[in-house]
N, C-alpha and C positions, 0 to 999 in steps of 0.2 A: 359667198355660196359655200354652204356645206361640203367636206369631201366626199361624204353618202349621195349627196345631191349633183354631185360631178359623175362620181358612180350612174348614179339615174340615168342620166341623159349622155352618156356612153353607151350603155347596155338600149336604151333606146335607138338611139342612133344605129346602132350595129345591126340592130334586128330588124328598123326599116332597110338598111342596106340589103341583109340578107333576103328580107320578103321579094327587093327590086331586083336582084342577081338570080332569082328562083324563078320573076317572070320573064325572063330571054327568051328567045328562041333559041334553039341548037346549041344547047348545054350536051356536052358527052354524060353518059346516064353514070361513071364514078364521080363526075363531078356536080352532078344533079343529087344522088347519094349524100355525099360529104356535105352540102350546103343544106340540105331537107333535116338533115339529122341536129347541125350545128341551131338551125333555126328553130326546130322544135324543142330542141334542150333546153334555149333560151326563153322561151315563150313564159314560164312560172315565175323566173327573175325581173322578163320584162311588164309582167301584169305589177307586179309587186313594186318595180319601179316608177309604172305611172301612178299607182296609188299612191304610193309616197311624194312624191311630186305635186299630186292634188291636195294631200293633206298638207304642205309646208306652203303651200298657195292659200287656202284658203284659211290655213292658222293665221298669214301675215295681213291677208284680208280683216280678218276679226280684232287683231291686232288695234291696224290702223283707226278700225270703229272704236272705241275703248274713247279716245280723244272726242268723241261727241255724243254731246248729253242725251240726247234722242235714242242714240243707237246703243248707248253705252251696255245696257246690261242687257240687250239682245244678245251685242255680240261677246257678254262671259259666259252667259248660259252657253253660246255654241263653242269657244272657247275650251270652257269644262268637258266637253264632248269630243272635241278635237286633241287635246292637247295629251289626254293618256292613248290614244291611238295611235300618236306620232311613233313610240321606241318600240311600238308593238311593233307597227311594219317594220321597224328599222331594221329589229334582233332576227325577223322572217326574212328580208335581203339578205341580212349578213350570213344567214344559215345557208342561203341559196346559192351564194357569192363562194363559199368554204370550195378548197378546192376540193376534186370528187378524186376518191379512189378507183381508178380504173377497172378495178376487176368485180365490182361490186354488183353490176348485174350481171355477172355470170353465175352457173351454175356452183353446186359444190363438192368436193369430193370430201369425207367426210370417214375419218381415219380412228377408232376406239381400241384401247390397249389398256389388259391391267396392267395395276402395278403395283405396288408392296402390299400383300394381305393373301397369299396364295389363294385356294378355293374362291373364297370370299371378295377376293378384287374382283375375280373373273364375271364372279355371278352378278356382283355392280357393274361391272362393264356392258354385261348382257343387257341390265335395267338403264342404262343410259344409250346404246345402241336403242331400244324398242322406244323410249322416251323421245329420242329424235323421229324415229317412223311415227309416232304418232301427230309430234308438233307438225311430219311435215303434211301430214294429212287431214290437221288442223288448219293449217296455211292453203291447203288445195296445193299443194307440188306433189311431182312423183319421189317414190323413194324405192331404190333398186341396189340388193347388197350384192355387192361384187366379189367379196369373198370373206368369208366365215372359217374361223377356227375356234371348235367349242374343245371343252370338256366332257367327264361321262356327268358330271353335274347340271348341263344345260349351260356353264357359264361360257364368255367370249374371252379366248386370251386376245387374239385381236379378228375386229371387223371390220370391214370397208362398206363404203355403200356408195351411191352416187347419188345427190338430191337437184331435180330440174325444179326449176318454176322463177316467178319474178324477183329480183332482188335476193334469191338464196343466199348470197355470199356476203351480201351489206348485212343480212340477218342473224348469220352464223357465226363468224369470223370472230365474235370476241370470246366464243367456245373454246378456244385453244387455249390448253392448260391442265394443271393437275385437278381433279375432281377429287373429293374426300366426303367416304361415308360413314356415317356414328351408326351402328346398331349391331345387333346379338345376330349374330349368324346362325341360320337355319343347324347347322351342325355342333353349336355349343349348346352344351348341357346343363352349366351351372346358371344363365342367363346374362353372365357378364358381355358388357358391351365391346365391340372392337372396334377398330380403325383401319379402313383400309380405303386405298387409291387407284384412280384408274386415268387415262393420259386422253386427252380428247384432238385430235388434230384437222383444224377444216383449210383446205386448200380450193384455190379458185380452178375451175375446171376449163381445162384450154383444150383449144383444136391443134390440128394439124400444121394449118397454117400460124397459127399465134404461135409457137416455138420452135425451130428446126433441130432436129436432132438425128447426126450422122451416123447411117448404121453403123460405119468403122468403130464408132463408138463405144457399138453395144456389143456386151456378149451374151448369147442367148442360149441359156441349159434347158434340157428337156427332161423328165424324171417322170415314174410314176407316181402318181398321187399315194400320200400315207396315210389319204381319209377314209369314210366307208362307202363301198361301191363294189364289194364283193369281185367277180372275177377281172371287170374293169381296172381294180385296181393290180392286178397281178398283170393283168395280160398288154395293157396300152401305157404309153410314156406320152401321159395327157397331158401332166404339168409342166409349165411355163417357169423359169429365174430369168429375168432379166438384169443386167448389171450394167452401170450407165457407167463405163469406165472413168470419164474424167474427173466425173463426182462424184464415183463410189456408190451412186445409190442404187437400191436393190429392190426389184420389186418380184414375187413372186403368188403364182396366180395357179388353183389346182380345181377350183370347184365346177368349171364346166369338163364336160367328159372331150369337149374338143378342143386339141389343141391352140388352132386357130382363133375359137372365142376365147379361149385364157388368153396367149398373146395381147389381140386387143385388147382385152383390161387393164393387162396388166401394164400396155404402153399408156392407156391412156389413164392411170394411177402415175405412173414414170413421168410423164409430159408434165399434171400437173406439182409433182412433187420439187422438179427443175425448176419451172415456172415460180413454185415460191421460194423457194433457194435467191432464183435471179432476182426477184423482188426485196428479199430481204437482202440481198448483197446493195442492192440499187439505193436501198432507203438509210443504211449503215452510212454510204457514200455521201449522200445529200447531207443528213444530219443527224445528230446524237438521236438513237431512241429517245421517243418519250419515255419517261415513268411516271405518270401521275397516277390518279382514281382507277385508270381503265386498266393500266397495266402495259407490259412491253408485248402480252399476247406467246408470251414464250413457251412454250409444254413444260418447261421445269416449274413454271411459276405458279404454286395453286392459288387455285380463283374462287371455287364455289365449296361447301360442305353441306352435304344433305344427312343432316339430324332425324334419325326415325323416331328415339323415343320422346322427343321434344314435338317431333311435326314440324321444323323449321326449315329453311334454306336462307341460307347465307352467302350473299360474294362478297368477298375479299377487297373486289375492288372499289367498291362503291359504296362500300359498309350498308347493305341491303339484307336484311334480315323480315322473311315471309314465312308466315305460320300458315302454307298452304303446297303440304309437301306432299300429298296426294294427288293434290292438280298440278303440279311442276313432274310426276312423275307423268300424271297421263295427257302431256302435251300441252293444256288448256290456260295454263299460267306463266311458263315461259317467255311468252311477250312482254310480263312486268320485266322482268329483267332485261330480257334486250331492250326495250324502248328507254330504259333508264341508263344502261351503259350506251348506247347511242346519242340520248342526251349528254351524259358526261365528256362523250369524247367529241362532241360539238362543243361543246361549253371550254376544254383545252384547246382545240385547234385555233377558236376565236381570242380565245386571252392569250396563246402564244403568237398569232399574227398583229395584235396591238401592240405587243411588246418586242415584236419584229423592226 
């Protein structure tokens, strides 16, 4: 027996368990919880294991027939039919089987900074801020920016936002990194093209309970806003600094006029920002970053270049080059790219767990 075929009939087995531990009576409702949720995770691995279970059954069936003349070429014709469907399902358990990133259906917090190209980074930074509200309105998620600092040019030195909906974070998450754009800046005269960059950061969006964090910890500045708001800004000390003392980091939040709403932003920006800290500390522990196709996901690391006078886009990672830099701005093409860096970093997880 195959070791996938051992797999089968574990993952089998476990999920009839769970289906009979589900019909008891007077299960406590966290314990009703926990086993509803474990059962229904498994249910896509377990359909996929009795498939494959019936195809290595009735492959061995067709097999046997092959030795009798009668049957013989019935059972190649079915054979032929059977036999390239075997590694289909295979490569579909083993996708199933990959361990799962925990944070992956959670929301995202979604972090845009220029960076080298003064004006001009700013005003890409704004085009790839609006580029996400639009993918994520293309996706059906909401998209809420939680704080804004522009220019008198309309660009973003940096924006925040919050994005909800299904699977945000499994979708965004290889977004992190340097962003680079080719083209003539609205404010060049001679037509020459520039270069500049802009830093993209998505963090997985936690609650209250998913990370504790001890006021003693925190220091909390309050200041009046530097934005425009006319006497508001003179007269109220709206804005929020928050500073997570043991980790230095620093979140600061001015754009609602109440104190109280910046705060919460600005802790739940703070919360998630720890959270990925604590996870990248966790995965350094377990094992060397990857570096393959997909990349280590670093903000130092640039990943994409969006070419205007060509019409292209390019990632780095994946050597993906799309001559459809129009619909990558307005949302609608974005999906090439992640459904392909998602494949890539299924396709390393599998070949690093064979070579485990």
């Amino acid at each position: 027996m195959s070791t996938l075929a051992e797999t089968s009939d574990h993952i089998l087995a476990r999920h009839r368990a769970l289906r009979d531990a589900l019909a008891e009576e007077g299960l406590a409702p966290p314990r009703m919880a926990q086993l509803s949720k474990e059962y229904s995770d498994l249910i896509p691995a377990a359909e996929k294991a009795e498939e494959l279970l019936r195809l290595y059954q009735e492959t061995r069936e067709a097999e046997a027939l092959l030795t009798d003349p009668e049957m013989r070429e019935e059972a190649k014709a079915e054979l032929d039919l059977l036999r390239p469907r075997v590694p289909e399902v295979e490569l579909a358990l083993r996708r199933l089987l990959l361990p799962k990133d925990s944070a992956d259906e959670r929301n995202a917090i979604l972090e845009v900074r220029a960076g080298t190209g003064g004006d001009e980074a700013a005003l890409f930074a704004a085009l790839l801020l609006e580029m996400y509200r639009k993918y994520a309105a293309f996706r059906g998620w909401t998209f809420e920016v939680l704080a804004l600092s522009e220019n008198d040019l309309g660009g973003v030195r940096e924006g925040t936002a919050s994005i909800g909906g299904k699977g945000v974070f499994a979708r965004l998450k290889f977004e992190s990194g340097v962003h680079r754009v080719q083209r003539v800046p609205q404010t060049e005269a001679s037509g020459r093209v520039h270069t500049s960059t802009a830093t993209v950061a998505v963090l997985p969006e936690v609650e209250e309970l998913d990370i504790q964090i001890d006021e003693k910890d925190l220091r909390i500045d309050v200041y009046r806003s530097s934005g425009a708001g006319g006497q508001h800004v003179n007269k109220t000390e709206s804005a929020v600094r928050i500073t997570h003392i043991p980790t230095g980091t620093v979140v600061a939040m001015q754009d609602e006029r109440s104190q109280i709403k910046n705060r919460a932003r600005a802790m739940k920006v703070l919360r998630a920002r720890i959270y990925e800290r604590e996870r990248a500390l966790r995965a350094a522990e377990h094992a060397a970053a990857r570096r393959g196709q997909v990349g280590t996901g670093d903000r130092s690391e640039r990943i994409r270049t969006y070419n205007f006078p060509q019409g292209r886009v390019s990632d780095h990672r994946i050597n993906l080059t799309l001559y459809r830099l129009s619909e990558m701005i307005e949302g609608t093409a974005l999906d090439l790219f992640v459904d392909a860096l998602i494949a890539q970093d299924e396709a390393d997880r599998m070949a690093a767990l064979q070579e485990a």
